[in-house]
LOROZA-288709 format. One record per atom (N, C-alpha, C): residue in three letters; residue number from 1; x, y, z. Coordinates in steps of 0.2 Angstrom, whole numbers. Example, Ala and Ser with C-alpha at 12.3 -4.5 7.8 and 13.67 -1.06 7.14 Angstrom:
BEGIN
+-----+-----+-------+-------+-------+
!  aa !   i !    px !    py !    pz !
+-----+-----+-------+-------+-------+
! ALA !   1 !    66 !   -28 !    39 !
! ALA !   1 !    62 !   -22 !    39 !
! ALA !   1 !    66 !   -16 !    39 !
! SER !   2 !    64 !   -11 !    35 !
! SER !   2 !    68 !    -5 !    36 !
! SER !   2 !    64 !     0 !    39 !
+-----+-----+-------+-------+-------+
! end
This chain:
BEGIN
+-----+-----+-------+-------+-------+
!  aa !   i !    px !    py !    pz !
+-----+-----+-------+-------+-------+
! UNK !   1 !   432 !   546 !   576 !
! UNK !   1 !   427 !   543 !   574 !
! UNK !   1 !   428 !   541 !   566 !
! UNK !   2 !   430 !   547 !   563 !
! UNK !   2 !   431 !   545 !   554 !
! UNK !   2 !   437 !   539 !   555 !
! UNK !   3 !   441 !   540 !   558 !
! UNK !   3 !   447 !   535 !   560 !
! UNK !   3 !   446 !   528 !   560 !
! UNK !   4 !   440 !   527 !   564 !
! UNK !   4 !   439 !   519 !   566 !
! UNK !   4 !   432 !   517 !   560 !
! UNK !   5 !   430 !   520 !   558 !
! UNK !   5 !   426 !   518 !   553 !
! UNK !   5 !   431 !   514 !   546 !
! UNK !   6 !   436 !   519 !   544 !
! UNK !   6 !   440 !   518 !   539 !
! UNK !   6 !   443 !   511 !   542 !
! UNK !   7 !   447 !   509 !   549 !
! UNK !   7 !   449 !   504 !   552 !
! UNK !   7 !   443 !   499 !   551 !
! UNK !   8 !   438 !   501 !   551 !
! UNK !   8 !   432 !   494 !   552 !
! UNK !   8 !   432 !   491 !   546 !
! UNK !   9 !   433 !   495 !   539 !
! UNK !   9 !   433 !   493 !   532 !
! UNK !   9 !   438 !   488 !   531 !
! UNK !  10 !   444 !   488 !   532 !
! UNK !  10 !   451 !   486 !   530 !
! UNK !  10 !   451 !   482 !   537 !
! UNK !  11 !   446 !   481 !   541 !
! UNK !  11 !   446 !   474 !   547 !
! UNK !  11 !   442 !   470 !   540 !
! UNK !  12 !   435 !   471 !   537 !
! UNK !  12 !   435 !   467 !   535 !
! UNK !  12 !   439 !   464 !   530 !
! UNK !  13 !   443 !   468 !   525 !
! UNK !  13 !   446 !   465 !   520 !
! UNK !  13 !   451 !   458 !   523 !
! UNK !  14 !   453 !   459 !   529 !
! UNK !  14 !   458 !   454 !   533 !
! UNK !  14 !   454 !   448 !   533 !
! UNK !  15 !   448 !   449 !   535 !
! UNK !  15 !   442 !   444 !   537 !
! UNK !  15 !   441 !   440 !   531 !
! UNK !  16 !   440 !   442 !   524 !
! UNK !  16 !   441 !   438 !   520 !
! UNK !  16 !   445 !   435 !   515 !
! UNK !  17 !   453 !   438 !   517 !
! UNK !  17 !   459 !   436 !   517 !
! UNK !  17 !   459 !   430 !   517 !
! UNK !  18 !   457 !   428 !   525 !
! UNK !  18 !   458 !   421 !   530 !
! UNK !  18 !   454 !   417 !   528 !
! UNK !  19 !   446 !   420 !   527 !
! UNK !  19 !   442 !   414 !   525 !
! UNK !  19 !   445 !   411 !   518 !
! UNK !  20 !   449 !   414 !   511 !
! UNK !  20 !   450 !   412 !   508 !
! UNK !  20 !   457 !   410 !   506 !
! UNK !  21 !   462 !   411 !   514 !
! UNK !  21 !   465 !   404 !   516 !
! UNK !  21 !   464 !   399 !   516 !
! UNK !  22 !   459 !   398 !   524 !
! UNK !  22 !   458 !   393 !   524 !
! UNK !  22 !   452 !   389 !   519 !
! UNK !  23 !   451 !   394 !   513 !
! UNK !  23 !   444 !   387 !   509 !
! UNK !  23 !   452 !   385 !   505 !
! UNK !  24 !   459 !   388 !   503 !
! UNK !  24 !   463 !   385 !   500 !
! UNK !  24 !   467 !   379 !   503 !
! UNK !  25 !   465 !   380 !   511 !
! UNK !  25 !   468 !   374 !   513 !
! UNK !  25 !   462 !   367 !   513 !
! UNK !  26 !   456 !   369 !   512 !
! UNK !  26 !   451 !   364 !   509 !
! UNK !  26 !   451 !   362 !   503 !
! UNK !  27 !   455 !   365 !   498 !
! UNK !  27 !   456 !   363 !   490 !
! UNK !  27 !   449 !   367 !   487 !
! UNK !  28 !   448 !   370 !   492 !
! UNK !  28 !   442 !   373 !   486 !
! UNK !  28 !   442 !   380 !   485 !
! UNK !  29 !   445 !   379 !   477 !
! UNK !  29 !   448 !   384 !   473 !
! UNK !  29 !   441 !   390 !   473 !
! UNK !  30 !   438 !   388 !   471 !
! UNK !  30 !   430 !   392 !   468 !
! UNK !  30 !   429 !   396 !   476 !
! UNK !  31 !   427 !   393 !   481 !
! UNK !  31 !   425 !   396 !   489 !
! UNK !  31 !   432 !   402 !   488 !
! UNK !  32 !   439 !   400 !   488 !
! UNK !  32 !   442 !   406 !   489 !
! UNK !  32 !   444 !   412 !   484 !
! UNK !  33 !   440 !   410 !   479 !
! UNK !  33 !   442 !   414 !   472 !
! UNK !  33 !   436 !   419 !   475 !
! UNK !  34 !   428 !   416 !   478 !
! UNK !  34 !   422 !   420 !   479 !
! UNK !  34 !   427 !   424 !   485 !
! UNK !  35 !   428 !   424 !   490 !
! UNK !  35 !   430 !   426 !   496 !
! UNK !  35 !   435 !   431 !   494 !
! UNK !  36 !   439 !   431 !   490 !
! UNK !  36 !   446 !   434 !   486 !
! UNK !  36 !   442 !   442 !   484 !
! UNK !  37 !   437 !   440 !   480 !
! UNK !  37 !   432 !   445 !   477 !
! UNK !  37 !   430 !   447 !   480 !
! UNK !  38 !   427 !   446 !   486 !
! UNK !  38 !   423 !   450 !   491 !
! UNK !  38 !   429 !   455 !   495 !
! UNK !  39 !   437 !   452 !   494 !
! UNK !  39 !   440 !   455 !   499 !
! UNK !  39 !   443 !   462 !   494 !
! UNK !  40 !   441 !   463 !   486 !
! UNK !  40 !   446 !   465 !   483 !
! UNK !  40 !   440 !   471 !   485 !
! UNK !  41 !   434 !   469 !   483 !
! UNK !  41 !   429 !   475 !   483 !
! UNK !  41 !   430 !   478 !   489 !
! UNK !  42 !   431 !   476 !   494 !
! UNK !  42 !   430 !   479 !   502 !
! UNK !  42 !   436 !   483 !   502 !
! UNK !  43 !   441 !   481 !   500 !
! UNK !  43 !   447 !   485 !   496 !
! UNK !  43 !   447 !   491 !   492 !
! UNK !  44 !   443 !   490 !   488 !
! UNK !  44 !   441 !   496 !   482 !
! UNK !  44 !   436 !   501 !   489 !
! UNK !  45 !   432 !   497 !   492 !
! UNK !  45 !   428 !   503 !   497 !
! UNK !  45 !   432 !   507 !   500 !
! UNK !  46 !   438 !   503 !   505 !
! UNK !  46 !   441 !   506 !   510 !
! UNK !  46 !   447 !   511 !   507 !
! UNK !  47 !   450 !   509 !   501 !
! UNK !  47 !   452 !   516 !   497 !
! UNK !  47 !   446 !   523 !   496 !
! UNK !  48 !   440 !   520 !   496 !
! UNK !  48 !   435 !   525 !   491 !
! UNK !  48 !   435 !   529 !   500 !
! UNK !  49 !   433 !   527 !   505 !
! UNK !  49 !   433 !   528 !   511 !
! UNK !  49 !   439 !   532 !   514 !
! UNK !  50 !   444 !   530 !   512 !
! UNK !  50 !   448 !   536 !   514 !
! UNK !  50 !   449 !   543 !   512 !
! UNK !  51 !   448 !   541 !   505 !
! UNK !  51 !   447 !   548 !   501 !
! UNK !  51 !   441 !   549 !   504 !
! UNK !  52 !   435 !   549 !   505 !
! UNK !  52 !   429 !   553 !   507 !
! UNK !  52 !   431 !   556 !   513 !
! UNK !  53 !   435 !   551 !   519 !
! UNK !  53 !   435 !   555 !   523 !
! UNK !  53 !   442 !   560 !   526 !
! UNK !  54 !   448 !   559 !   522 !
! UNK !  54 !   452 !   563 !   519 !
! UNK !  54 !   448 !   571 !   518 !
! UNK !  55 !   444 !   569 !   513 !
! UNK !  55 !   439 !   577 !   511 !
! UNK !  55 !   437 !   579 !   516 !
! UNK !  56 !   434 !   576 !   520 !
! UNK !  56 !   430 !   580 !   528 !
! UNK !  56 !   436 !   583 !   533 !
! UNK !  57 !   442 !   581 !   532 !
! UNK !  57 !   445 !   581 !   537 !
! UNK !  57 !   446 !   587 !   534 !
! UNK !  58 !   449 !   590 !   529 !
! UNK !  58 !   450 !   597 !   523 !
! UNK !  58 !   447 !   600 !   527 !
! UNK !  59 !   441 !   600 !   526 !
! UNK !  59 !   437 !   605 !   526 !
! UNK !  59 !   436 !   609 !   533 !
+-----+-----+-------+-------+-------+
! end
């Protein structure tokens, strides 16, 4: 269970990878620089994520 949550977070980081691909391949700098941010924060969670549930598994 804790396993497929941490998978769900770092599904979404892939998800907005692609979207801001493809707004690169639309030339729209600004759409993929917003989508870039969102994937970097979803990143900062899925790290924060690990560690939390790293700790449960300790215990």
């Amino acid at each position: 269970m804790k396993k497929a949550l941490y998978e769900a977070v770092l599904r979404d980081v892939g998800r907005y990878e692609e979207l801001a691909r493809r707004a690169e391949g639309f030339a729209d700098d600004e759409l993929a620089v917003f989508f870039r941010e969102i994937s970097d924060e979803n990143q900062r969670r899925a790290d924060q994520a690990r560690r939390l549930l790293a700790q449960r598994v300790a215990k």
